[in-house]
Wavefront OBJ file of the C-alpha trace (Angstrom):
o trace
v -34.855 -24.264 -54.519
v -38.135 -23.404 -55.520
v -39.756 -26.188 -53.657
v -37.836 -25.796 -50.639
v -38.996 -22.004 -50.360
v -42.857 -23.085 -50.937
v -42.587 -25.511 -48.390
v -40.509 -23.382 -45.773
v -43.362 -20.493 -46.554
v -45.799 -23.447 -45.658
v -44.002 -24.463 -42.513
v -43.864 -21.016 -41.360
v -47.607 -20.151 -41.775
v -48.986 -23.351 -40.087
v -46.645 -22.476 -37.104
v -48.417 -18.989 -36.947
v -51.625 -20.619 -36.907
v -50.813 -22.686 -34.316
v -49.317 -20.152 -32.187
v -52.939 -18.282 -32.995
v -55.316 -21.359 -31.929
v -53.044 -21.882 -28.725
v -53.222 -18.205 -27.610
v -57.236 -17.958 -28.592
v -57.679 -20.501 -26.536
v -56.537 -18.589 -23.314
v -59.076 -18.241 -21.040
v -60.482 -14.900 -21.791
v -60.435 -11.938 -19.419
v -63.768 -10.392 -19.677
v -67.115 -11.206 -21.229
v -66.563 -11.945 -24.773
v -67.342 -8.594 -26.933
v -67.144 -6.681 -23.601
v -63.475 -6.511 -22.521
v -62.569 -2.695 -22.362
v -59.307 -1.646 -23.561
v -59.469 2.284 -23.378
v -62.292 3.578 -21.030
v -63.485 7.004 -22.343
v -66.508 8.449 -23.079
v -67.347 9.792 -27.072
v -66.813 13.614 -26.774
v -63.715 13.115 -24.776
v -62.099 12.285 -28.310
v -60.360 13.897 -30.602
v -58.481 12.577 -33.082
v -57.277 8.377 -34.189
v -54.357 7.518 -35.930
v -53.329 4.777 -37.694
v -49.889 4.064 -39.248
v -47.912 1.237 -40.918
v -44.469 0.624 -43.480
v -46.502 2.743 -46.079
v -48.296 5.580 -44.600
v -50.619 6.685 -41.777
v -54.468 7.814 -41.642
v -56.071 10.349 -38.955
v -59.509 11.018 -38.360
v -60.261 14.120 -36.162
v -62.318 16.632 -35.441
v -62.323 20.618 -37.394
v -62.435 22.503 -34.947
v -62.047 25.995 -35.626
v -65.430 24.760 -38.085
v -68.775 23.106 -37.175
v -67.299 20.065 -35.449
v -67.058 17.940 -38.923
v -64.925 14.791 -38.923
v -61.942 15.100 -41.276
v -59.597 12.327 -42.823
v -56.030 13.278 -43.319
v -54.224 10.832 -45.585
v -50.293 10.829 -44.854
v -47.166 8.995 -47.214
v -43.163 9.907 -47.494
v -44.415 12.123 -50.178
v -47.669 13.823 -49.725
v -50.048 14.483 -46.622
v -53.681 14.911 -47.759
v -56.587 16.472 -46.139
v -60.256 15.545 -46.842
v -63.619 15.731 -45.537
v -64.662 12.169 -44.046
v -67.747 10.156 -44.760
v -70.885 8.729 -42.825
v -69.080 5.352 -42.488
v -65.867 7.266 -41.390
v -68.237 8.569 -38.414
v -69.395 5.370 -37.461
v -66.080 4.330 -36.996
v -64.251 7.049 -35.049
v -66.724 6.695 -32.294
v -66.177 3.232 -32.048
v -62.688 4.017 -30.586
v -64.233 5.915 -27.035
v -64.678 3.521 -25.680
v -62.505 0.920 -27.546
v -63.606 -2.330 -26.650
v -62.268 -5.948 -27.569
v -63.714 -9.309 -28.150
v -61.036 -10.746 -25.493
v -58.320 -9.794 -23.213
v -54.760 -12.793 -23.475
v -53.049 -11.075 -20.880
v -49.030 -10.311 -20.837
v -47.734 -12.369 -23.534
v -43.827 -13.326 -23.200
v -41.280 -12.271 -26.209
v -41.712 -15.629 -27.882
v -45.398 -15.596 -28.153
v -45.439 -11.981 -29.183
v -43.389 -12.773 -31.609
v -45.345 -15.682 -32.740
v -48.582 -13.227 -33.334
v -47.208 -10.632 -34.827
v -46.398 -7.891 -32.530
v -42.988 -7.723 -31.593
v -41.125 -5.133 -34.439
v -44.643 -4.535 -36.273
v -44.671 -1.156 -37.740
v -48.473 -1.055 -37.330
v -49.466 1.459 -34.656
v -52.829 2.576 -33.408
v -53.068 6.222 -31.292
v -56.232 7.184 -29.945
v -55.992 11.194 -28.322
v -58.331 12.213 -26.073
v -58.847 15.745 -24.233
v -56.813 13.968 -21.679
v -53.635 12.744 -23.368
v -52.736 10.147 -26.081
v -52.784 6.171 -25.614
v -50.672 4.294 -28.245
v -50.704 0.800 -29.048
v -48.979 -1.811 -31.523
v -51.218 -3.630 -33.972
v -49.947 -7.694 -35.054
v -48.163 -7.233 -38.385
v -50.521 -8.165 -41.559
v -48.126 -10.741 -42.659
v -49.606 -13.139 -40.346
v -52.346 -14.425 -41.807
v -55.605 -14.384 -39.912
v -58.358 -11.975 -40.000
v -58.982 -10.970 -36.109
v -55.976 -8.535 -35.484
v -53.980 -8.517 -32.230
v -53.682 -5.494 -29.983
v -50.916 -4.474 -27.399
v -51.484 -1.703 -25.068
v -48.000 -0.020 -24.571
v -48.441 1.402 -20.708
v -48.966 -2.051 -19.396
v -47.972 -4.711 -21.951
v -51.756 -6.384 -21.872
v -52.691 -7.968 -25.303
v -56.085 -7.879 -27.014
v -57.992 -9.542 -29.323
v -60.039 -6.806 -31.243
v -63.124 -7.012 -33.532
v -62.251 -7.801 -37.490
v -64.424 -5.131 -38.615
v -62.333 -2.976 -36.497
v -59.289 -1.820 -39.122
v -60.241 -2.515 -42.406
v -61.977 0.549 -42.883
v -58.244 2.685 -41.580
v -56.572 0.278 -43.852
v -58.555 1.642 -46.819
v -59.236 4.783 -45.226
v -58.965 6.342 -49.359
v -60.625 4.168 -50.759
v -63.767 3.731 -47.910
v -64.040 6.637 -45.687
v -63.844 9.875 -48.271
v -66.571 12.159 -48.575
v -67.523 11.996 -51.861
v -70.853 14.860 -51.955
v -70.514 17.498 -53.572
v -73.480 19.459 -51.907
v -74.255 19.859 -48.409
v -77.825 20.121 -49.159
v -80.174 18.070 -51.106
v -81.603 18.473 -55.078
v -85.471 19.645 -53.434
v -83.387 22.248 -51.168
v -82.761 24.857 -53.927
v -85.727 26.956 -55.812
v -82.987 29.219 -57.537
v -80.362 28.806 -59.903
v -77.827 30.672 -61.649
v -75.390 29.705 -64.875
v -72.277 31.554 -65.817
v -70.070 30.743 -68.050
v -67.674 33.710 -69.463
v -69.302 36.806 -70.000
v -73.036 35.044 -70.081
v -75.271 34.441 -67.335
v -78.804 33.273 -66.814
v -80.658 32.682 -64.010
v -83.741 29.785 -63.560
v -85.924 29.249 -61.505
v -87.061 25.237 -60.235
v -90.730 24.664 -60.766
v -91.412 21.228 -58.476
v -93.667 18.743 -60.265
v -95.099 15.983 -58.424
v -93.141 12.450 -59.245
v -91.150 14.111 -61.755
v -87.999 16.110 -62.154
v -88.012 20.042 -61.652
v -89.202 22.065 -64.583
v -86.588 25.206 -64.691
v -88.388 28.422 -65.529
v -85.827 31.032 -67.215
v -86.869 34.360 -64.604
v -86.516 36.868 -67.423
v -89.351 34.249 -69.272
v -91.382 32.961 -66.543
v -93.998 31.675 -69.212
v -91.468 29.323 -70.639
v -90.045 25.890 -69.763
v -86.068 25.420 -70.706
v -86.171 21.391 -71.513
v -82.340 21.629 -72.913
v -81.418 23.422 -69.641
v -83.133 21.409 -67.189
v -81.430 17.986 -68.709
v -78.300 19.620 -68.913
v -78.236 20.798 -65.435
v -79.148 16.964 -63.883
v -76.098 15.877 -65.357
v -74.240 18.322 -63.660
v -76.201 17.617 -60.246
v -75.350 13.764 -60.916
v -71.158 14.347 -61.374
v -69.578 12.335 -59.082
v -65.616 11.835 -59.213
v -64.099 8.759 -57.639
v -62.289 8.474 -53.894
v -58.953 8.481 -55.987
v -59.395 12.038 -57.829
v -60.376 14.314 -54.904
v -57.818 16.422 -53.999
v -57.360 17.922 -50.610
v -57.782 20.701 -48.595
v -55.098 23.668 -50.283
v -53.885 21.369 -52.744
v -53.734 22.545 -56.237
v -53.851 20.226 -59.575
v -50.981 19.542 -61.464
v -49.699 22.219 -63.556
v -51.639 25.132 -60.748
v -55.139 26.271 -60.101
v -56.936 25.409 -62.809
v -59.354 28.206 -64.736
v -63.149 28.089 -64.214
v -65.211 27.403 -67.380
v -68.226 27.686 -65.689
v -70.160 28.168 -62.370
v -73.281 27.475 -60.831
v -75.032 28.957 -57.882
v -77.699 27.500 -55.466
v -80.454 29.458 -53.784
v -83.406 29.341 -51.505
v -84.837 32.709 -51.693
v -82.967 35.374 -50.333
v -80.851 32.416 -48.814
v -77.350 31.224 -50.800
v -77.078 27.701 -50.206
v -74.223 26.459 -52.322
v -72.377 26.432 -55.417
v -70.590 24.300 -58.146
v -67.433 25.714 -59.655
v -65.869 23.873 -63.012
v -62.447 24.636 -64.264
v -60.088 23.680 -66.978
v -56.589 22.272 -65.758
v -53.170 22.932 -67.141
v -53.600 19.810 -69.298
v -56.692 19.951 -70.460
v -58.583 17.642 -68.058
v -61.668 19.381 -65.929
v -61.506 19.780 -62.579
v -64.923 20.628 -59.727
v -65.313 22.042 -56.575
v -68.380 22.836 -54.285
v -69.281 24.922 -51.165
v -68.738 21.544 -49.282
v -65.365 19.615 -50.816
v -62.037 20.220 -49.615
v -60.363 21.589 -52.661
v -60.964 20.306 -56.151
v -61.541 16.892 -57.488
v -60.720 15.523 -61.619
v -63.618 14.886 -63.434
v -64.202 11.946 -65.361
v -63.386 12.017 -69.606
v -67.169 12.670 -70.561
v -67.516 15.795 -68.308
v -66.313 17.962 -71.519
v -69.564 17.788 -73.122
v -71.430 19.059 -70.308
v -68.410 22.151 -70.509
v -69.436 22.560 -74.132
v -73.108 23.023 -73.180
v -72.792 24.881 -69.862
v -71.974 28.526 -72.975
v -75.261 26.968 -74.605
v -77.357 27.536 -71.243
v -75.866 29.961 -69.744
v -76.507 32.714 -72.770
v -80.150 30.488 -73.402
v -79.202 29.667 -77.235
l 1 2 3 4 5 6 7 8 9 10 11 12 13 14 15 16 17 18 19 20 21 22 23 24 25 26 27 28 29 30 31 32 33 34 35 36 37 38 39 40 41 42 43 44 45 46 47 48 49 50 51 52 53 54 55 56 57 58 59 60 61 62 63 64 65 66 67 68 69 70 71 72 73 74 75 76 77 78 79 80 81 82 83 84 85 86 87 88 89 90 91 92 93 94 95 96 97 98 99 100 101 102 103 104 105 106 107 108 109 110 111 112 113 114 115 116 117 118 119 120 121 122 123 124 125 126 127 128 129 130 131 132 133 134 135 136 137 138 139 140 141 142 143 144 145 146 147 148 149 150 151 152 153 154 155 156 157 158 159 160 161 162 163 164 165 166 167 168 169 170 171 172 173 174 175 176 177 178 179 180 181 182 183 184 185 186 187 188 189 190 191 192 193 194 195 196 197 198 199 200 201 202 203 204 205 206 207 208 209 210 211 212 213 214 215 216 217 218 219 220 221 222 223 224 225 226 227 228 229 230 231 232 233 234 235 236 237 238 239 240 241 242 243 244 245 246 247 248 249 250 251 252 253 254 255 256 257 258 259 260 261 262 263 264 265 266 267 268 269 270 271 272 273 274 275 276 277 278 279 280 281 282 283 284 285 286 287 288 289 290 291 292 293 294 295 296 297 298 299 300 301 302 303 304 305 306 307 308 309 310 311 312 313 314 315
């Protein structure tokens, strides 16, 4: 029995790829990398969404904010909402105008069937200021890399780009923002340390090839060593896609309780800050001025907790 289902599985992709090689070679509609599929120009869109049997992604445009690209993450269970990376910018663009390597026409029941698009639970929407344009995506199943497109108002079938999807596909893995800061490690010349009822403030003494001395203000004659290594392994936390959590969503077990805080300046100007916080269950938890909501720490982040007293009271 086992045999017989190997070789019926075998049977069933070589007919697929068959089916594939007869309907690639169709003589194309268009210029090859050229063939529109949805005319529209870049600032016309506003959001792209792309579902499938497990879940859906969206990219789209804050716009009560500064215009920033968001990625909201949606399951049965749990819709997530997170700030969305360079690559994630590169890609929503690429959908106003969405182009195609080829156009194959109307394709009859049988042949849609045969590349994946009749019943396939993989849908592409692409809303513009104008209205919404849906299409349905070849099911994954298939086999082959270059996915199949149908566009729902007229039925015409298109061949798109394999770099295309992947990128949706993963969307958590590949287009989160993962920064913490909005601004960059030479932006600040002023920082502050709490932690409990302690607080020192430093400031960042640029040296030429070589990291920033920090300078405690109330002893501007003296160089902290233990402060300044301490606080580039703070600067240098990154979580993973997985453990940021989005926008209003708390941690398991409720809002966690800060340990310990640290704020960026530029002068007069307040550029940023880092917050750290104990969860219900012991693990740490961080948020900035730029993430959505907080995001889990990796295991080693307690020793930079059990220094952050340390520097913030200058013992």
């Amino acid at each position: 029995m086992r045999a017989r289902g190997v070789v019926l599985q075998g049977a069933l992709a070589a007919a697929g790829l068959i089916a594939a090689f007869f309907v690639w070679q169709r003589e194309p509609a268009g210029i090859p990398g050229e063939v529109v599929v949805l005319d529209a120009p870049k600032q016309t869109l506003e959001r792209v969404r792309y579902e499938d049997a497990s879940g859906w992604v969206e990219l789209f445009r804050e716009a009560s904010e500064d215009g920033a690209l968001w990625l909201r993450l949606g399951t049965k269970a749990l819709p997530r909402e997170l700030r969305a990376n360079e690559t994630a910018e590169k890609l929503f663009i690429r959908f106003a105008p969405l182009r195609a390597t080829r156009s194959l026409g109307v394709l009859d029941a049988e042949t849609l069937a045969e590349v994946g698009l009749k019943d396939s639970p993989r849908k592409l929407a692409v809303k513009l200021t104008s209205g919404e344009h849906v299409f349905s995506l070849a099911a994954s199943s298939i086999g082959w890399g270059s996915p199949y497109l149908r566009r729902e108002t007229d039925g015409q079938v298109f061949l798109l780009s394999p770099s295309l999807l992947p990128d949706l596909e993963n969307a958590a893995n590949r287009l989160v923002d993962r920064t913490l800061h909005a601004f960059g490690s030479g932006e600040y010349d002023v920082l502050t340390v709490t932690s409990g009822d302690s607080s020192r403030t430093f400031l960042v003494r640029a040296r030429a090839q070589r990291s920033a001395e920090l300078v405690p203000r109330d002893a501007p004659d003296s160089v902290d060593e233990a402060a300044r290594k301490w606080h580039e392994r703070v600067w240098l936390l990154a979580p993973a896609q997985a453990d940021f959590l989005g926008r209003g969503e708390a941690p398991p077990g409720g809002e966690p309780r800060e340990v310990f805080r640290v704020e960026y300046r530029r002068g007069d100007e307040r550029l940023g800050w880092l917050s750290v916080a104990r969860g219900a269950s012991g693990e740490f938890y961080a948020r900035t001025e730029h993430t959505a909501g907080w995001a889990k720490l990796p295991p080693w982040a307690d020793s930079i907790v059990q220094d952050a007293e340390k520097v913030a009271a200058g013992r």
